[in-house]
PDB file of N, CA, C and O in Angstrom:
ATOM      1  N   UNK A   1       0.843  -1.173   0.000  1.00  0.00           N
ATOM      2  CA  UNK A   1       0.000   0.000   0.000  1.00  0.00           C
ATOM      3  C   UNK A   1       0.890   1.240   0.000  1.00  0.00           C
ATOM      4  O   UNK A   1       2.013   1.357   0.490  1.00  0.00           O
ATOM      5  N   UNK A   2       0.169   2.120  -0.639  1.00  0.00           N
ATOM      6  CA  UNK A   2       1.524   3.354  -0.805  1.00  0.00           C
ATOM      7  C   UNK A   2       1.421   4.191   0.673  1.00  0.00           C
ATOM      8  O   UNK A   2       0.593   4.148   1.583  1.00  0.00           O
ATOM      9  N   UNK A   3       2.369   4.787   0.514  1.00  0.00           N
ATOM     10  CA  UNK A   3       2.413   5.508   1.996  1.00  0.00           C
ATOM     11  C   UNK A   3       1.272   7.116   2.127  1.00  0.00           C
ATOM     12  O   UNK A   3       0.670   7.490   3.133  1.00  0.00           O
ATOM     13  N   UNK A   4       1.288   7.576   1.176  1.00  0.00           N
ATOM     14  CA  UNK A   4      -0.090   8.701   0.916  1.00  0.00           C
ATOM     15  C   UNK A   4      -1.606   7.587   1.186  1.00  0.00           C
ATOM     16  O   UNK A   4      -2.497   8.249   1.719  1.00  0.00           O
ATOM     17  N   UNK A   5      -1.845   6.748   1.040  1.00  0.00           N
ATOM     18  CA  UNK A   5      -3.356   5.671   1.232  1.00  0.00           C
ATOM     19  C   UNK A   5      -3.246   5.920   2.624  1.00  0.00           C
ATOM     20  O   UNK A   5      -4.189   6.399   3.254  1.00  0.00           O
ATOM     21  N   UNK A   6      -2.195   5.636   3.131  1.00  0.00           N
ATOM     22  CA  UNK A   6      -2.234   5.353   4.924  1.00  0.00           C
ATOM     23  C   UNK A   6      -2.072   6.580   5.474  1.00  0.00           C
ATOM     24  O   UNK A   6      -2.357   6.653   6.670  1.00  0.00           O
ATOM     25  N   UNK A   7      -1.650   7.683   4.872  1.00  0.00           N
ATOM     26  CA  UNK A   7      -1.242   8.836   5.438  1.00  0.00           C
ATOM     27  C   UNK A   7      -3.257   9.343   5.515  1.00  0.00           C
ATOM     28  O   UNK A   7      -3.858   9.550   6.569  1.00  0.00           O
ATOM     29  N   UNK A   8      -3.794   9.412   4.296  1.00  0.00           N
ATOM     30  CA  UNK A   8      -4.768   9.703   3.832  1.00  0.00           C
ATOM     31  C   UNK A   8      -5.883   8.997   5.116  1.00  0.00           C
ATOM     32  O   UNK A   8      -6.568   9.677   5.881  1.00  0.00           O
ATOM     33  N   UNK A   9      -5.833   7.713   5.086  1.00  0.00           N
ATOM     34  CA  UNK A   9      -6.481   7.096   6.084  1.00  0.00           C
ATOM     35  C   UNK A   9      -6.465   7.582   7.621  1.00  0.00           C
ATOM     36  O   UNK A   9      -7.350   7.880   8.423  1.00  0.00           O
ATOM     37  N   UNK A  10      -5.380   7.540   7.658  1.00  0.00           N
ATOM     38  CA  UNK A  10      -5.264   8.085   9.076  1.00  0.00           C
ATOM     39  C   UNK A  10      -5.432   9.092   9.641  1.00  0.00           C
ATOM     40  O   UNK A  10      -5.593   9.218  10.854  1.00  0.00           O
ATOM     41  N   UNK A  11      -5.404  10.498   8.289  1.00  0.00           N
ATOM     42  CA  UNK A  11      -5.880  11.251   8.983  1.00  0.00           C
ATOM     43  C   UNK A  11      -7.571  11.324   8.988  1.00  0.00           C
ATOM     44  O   UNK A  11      -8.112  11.936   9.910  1.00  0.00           O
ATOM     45  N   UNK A  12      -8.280  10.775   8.082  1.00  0.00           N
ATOM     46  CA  UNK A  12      -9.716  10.539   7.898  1.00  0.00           C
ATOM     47  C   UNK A  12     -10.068   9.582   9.328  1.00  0.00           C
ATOM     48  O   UNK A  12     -11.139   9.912   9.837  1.00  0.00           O
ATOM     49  N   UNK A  13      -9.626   8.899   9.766  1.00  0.00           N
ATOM     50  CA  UNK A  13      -9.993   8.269  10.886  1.00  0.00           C
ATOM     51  C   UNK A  13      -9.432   9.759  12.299  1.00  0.00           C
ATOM     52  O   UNK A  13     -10.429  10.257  12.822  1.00  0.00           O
ATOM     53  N   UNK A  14      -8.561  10.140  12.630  1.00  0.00           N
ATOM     54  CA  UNK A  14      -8.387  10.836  13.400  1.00  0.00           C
ATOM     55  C   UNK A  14      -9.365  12.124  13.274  1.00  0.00           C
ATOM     56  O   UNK A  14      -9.664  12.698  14.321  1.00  0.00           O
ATOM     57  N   UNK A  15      -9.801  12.535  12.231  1.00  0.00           N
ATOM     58  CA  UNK A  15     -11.035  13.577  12.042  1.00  0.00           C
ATOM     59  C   UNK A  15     -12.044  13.188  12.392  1.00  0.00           C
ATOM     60  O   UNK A  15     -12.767  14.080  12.835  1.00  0.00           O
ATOM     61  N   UNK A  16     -12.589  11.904  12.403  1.00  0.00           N
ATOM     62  CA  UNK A  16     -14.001  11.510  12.504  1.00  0.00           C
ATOM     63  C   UNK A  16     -13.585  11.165  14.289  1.00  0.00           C
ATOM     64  O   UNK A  16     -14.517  11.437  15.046  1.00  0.00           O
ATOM     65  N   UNK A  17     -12.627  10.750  14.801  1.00  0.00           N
ATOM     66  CA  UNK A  17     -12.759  11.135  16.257  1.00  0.00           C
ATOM     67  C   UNK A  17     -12.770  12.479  16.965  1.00  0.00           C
ATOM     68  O   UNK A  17     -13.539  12.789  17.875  1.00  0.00           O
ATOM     69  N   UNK A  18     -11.770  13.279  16.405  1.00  0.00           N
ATOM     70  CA  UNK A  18     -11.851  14.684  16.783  1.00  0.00           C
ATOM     71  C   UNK A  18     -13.094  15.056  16.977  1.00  0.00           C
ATOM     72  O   UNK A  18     -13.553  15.369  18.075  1.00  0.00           O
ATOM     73  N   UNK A  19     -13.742  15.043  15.860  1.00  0.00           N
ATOM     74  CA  UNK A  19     -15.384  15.833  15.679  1.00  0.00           C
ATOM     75  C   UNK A  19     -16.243  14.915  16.250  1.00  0.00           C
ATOM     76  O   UNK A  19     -17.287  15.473  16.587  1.00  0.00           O
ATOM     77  N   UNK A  20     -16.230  13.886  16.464  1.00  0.00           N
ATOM     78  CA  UNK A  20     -16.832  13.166  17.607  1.00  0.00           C
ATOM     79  C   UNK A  20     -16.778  13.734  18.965  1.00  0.00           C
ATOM     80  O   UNK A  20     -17.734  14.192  19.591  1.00  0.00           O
ATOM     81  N   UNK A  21     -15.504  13.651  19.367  1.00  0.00           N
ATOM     82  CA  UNK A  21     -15.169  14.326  21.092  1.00  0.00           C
ATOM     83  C   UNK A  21     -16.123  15.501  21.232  1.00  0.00           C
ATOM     84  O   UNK A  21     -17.069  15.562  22.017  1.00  0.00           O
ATOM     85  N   UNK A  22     -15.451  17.114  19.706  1.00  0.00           N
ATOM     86  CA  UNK A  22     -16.232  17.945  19.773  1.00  0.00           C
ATOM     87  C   UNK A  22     -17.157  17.747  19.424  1.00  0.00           C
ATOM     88  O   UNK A  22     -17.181  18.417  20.457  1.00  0.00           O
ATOM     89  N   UNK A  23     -18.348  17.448  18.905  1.00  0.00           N
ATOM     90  CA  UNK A  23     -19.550  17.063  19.406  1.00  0.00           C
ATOM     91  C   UNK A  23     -20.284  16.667  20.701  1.00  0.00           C
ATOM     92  O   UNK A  23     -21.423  17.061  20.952  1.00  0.00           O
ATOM     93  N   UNK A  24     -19.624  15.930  21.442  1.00  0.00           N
ATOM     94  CA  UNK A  24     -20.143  15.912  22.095  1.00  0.00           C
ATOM     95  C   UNK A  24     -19.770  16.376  23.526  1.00  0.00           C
ATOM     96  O   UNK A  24     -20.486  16.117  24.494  1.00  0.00           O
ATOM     97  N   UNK A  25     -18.565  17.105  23.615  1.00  0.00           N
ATOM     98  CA  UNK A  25     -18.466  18.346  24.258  1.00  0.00           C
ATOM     99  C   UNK A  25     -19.441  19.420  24.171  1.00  0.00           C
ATOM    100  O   UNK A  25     -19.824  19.937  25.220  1.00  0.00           O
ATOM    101  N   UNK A  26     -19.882  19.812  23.075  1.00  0.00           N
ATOM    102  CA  UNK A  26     -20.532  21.261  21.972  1.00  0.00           C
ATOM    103  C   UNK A  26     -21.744  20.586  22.756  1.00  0.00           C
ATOM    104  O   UNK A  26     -22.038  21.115  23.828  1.00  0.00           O
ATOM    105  N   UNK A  27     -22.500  19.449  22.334  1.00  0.00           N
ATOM    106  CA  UNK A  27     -24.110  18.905  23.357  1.00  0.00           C
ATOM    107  C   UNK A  27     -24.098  18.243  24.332  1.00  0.00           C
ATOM    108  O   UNK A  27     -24.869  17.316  24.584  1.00  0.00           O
ATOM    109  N   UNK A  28     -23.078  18.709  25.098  1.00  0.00           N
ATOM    110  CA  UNK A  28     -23.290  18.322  26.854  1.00  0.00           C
ATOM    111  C   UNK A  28     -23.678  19.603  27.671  1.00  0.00           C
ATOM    112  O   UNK A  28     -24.003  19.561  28.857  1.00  0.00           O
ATOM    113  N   UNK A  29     -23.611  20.743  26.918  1.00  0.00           N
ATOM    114  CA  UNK A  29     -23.855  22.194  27.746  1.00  0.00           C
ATOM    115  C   UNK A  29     -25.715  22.446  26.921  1.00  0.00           C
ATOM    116  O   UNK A  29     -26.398  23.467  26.998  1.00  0.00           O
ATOM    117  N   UNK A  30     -25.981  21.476  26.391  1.00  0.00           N
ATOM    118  CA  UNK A  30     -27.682  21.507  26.055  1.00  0.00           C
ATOM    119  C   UNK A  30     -28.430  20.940  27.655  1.00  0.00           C
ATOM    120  O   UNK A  30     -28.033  20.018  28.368  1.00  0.00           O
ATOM    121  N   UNK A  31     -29.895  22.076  27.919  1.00  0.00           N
ATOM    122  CA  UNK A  31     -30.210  21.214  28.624  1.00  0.00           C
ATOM    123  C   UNK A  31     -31.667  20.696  28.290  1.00  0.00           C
ATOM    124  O   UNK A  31     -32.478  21.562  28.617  1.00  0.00           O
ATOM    125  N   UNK A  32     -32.319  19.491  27.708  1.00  0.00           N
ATOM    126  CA  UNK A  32     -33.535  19.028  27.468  1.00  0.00           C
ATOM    127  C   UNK A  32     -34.992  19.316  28.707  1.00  0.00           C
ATOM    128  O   UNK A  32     -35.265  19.017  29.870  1.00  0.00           O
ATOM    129  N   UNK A  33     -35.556  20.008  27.658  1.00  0.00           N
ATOM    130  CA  UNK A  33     -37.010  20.501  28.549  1.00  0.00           C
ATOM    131  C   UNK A  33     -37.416  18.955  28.803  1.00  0.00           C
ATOM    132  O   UNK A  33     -37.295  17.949  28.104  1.00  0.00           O
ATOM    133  N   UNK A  34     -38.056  19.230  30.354  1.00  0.00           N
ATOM    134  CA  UNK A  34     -38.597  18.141  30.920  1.00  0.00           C
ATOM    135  C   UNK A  34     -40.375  18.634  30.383  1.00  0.00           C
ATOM    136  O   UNK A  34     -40.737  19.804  30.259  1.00  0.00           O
ATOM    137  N   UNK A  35     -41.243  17.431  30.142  1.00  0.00           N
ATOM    138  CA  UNK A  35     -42.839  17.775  29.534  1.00  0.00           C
ATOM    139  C   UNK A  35     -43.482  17.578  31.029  1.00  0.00           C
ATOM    140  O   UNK A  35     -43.605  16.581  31.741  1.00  0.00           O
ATOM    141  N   UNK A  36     -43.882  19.120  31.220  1.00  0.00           N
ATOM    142  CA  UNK A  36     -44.891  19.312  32.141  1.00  0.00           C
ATOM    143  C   UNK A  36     -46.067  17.800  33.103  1.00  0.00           C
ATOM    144  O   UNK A  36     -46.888  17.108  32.502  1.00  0.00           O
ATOM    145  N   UNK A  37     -45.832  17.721  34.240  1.00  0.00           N
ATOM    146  CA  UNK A  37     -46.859  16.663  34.702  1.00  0.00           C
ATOM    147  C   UNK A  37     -48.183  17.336  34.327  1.00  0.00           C
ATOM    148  O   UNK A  37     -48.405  18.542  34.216  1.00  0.00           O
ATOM    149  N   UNK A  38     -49.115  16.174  34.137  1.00  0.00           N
ATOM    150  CA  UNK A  38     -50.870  16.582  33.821  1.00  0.00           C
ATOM    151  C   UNK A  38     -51.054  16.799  35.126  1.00  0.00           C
ATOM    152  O   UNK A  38     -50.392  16.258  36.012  1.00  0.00           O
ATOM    153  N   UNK A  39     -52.177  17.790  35.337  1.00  0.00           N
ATOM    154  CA  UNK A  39     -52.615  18.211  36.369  1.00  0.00           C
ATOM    155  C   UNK A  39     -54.502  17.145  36.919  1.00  0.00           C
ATOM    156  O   UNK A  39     -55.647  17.318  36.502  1.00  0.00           O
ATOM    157  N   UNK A  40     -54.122  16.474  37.617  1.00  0.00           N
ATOM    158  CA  UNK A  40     -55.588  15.851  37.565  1.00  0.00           C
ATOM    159  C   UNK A  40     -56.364  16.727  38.899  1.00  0.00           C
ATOM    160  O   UNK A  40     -56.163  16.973  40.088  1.00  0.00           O
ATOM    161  N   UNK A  41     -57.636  17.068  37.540  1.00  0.00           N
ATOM    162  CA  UNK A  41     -58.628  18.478  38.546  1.00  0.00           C
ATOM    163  C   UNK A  41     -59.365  17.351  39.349  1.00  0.00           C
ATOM    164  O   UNK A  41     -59.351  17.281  40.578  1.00  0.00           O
ATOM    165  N   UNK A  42     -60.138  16.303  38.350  1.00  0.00           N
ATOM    166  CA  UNK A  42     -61.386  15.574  39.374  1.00  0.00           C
ATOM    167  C   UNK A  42     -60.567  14.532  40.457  1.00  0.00           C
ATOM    168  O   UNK A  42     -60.386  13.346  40.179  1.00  0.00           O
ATOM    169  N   UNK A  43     -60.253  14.949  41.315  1.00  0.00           N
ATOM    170  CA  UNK A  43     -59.852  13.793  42.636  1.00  0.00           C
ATOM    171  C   UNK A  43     -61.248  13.056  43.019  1.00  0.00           C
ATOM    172  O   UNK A  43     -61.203  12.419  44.071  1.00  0.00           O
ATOM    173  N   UNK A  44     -62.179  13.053  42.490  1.00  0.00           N
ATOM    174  CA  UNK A  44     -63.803  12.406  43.698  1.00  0.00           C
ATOM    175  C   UNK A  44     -63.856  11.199  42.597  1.00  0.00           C
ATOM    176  O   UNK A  44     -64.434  10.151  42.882  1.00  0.00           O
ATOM    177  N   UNK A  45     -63.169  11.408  41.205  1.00  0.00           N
ATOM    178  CA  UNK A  45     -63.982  10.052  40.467  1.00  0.00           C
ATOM    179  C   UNK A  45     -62.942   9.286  41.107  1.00  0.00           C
ATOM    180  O   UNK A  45     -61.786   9.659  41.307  1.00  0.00           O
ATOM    181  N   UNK A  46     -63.568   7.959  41.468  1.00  0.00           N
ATOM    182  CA  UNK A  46     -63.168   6.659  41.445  1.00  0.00           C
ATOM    183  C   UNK A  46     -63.565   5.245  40.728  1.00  0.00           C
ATOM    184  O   UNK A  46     -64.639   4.905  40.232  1.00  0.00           O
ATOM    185  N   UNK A  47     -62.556   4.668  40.823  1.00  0.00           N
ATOM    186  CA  UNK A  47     -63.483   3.390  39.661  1.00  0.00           C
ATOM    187  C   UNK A  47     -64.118   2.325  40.662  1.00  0.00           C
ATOM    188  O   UNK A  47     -64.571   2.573  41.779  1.00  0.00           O
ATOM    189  N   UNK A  48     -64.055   1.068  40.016  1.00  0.00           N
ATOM    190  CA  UNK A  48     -65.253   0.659  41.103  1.00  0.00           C
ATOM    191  C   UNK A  48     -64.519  -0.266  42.324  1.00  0.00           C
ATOM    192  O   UNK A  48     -65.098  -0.874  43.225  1.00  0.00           O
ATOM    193  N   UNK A  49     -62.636  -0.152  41.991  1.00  0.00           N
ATOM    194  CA  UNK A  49     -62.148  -0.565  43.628  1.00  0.00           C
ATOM    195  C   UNK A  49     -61.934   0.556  44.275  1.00  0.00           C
ATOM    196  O   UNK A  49     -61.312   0.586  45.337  1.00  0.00           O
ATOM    197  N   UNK A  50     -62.390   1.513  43.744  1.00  0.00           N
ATOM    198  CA  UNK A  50     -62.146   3.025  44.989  1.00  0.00           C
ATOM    199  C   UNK A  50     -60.422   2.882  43.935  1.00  0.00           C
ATOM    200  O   UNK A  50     -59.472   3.095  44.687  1.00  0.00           O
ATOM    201  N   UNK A  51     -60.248   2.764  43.357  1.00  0.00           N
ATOM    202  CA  UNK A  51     -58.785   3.521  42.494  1.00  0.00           C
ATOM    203  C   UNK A  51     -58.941   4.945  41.412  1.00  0.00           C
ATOM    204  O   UNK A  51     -59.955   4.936  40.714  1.00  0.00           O
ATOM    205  N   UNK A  52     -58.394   5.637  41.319  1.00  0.00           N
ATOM    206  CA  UNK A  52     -58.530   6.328  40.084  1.00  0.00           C
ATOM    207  C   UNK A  52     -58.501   5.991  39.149  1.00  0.00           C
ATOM    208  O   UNK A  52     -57.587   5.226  38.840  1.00  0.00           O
ATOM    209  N   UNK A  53     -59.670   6.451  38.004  1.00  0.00           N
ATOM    210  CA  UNK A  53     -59.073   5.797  37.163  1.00  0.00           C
ATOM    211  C   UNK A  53     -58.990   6.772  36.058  1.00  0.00           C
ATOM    212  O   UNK A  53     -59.696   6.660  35.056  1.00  0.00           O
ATOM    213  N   UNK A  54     -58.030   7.847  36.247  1.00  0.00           N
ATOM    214  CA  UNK A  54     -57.194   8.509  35.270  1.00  0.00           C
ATOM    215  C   UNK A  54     -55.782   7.579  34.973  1.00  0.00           C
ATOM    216  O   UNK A  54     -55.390   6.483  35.374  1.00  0.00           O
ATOM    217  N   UNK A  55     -55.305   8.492  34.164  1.00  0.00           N
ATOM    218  CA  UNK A  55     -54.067   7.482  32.950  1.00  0.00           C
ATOM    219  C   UNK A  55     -52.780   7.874  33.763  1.00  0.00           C
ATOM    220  O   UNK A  55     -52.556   8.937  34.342  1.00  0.00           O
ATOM    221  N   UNK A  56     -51.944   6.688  33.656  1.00  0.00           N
ATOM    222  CA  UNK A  56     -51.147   6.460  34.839  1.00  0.00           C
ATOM    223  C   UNK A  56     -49.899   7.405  34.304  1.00  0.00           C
ATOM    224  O   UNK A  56     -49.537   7.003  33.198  1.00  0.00           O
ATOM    225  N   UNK A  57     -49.284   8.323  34.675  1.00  0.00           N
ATOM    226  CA  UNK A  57     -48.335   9.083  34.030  1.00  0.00           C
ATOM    227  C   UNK A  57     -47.307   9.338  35.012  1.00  0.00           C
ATOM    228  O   UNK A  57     -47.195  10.402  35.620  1.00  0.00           O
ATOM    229  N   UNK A  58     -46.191   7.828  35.217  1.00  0.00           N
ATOM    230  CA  UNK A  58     -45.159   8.552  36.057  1.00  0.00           C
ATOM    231  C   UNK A  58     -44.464   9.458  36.066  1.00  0.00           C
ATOM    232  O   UNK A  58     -44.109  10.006  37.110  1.00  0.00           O
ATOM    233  N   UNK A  59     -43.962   9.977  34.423  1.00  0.00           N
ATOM    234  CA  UNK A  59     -42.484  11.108  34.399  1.00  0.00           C
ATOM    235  C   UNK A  59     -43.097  11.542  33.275  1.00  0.00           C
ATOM    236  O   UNK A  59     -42.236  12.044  32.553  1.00  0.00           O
ATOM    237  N   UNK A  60     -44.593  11.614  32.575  1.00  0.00           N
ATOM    238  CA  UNK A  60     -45.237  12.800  31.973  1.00  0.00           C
ATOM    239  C   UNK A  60     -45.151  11.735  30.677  1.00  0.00           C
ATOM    240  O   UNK A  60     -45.997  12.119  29.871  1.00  0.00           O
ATOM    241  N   UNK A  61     -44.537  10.682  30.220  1.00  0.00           N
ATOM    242  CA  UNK A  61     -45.354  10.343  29.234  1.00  0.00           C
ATOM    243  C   UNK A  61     -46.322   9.173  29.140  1.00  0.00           C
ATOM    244  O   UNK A  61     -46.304   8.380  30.082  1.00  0.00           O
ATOM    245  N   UNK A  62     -47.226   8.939  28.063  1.00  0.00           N
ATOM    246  CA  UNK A  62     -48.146   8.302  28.533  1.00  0.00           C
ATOM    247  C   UNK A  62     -47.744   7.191  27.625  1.00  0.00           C
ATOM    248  O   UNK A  62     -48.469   6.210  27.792  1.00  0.00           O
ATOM    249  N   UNK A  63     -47.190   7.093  27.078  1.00  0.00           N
ATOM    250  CA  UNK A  63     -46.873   5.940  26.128  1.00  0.00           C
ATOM    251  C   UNK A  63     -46.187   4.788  27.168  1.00  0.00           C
ATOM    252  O   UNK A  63     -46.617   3.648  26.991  1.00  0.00           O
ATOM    253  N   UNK A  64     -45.380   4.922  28.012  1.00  0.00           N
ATOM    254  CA  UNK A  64     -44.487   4.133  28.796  1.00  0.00           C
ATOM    255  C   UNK A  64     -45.340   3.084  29.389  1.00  0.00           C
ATOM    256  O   UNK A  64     -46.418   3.416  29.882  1.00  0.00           O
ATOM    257  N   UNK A  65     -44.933   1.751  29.390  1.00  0.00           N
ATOM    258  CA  UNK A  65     -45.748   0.877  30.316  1.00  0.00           C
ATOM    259  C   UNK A  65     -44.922  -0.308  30.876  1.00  0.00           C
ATOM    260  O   UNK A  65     -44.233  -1.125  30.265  1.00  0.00           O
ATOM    261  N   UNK A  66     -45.261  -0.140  32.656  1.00  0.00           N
ATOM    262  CA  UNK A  66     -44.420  -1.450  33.338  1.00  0.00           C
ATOM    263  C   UNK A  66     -45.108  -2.458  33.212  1.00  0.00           C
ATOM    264  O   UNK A  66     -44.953  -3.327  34.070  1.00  0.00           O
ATOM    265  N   UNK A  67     -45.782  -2.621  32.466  1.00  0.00           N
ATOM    266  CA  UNK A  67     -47.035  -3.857  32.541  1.00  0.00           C
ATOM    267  C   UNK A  67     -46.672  -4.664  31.660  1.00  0.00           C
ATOM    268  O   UNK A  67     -47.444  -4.552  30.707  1.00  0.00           O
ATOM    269  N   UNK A  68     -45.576  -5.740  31.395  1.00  0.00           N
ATOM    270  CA  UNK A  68     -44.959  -6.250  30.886  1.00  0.00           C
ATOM    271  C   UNK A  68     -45.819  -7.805  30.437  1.00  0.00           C
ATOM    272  O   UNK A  68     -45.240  -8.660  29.767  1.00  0.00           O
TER     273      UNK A  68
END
């Protein structure tokens, strides 16, 4: 292999780490909005074991489920 292929290579691999590191130096000083908790107004409905039965929202989204 000629010595410019490897010269060439190596520095193409050492760039794609550089700008890796900075990257993710550059989005560690981001900080991600947390989505507001729902506010539940009716506290009196209950279902029929005396539970609520509004939608279970531990950390605001509703898609998530431990119910495996």
């Amino acid at each position: 292999m000629d010595t410019i292929w490897v010269i060439v290579i190596v520095v193409l691999v050492l760039g794609v780490v550089v700008g890796n590191i900075t990257l993710l130096k550059y989005s560690a000083k981001f900080k991600f909005p947390t989505p507001p908790k729902p506010v539940d107004d009716d506290k009196t409905s209950k279902g029929p074991a005396g539970k609520s039965e509004g939608k279970k929202t531990s950390n605001g989204f509703d898609d998530e489920d431990d119910d495996w």
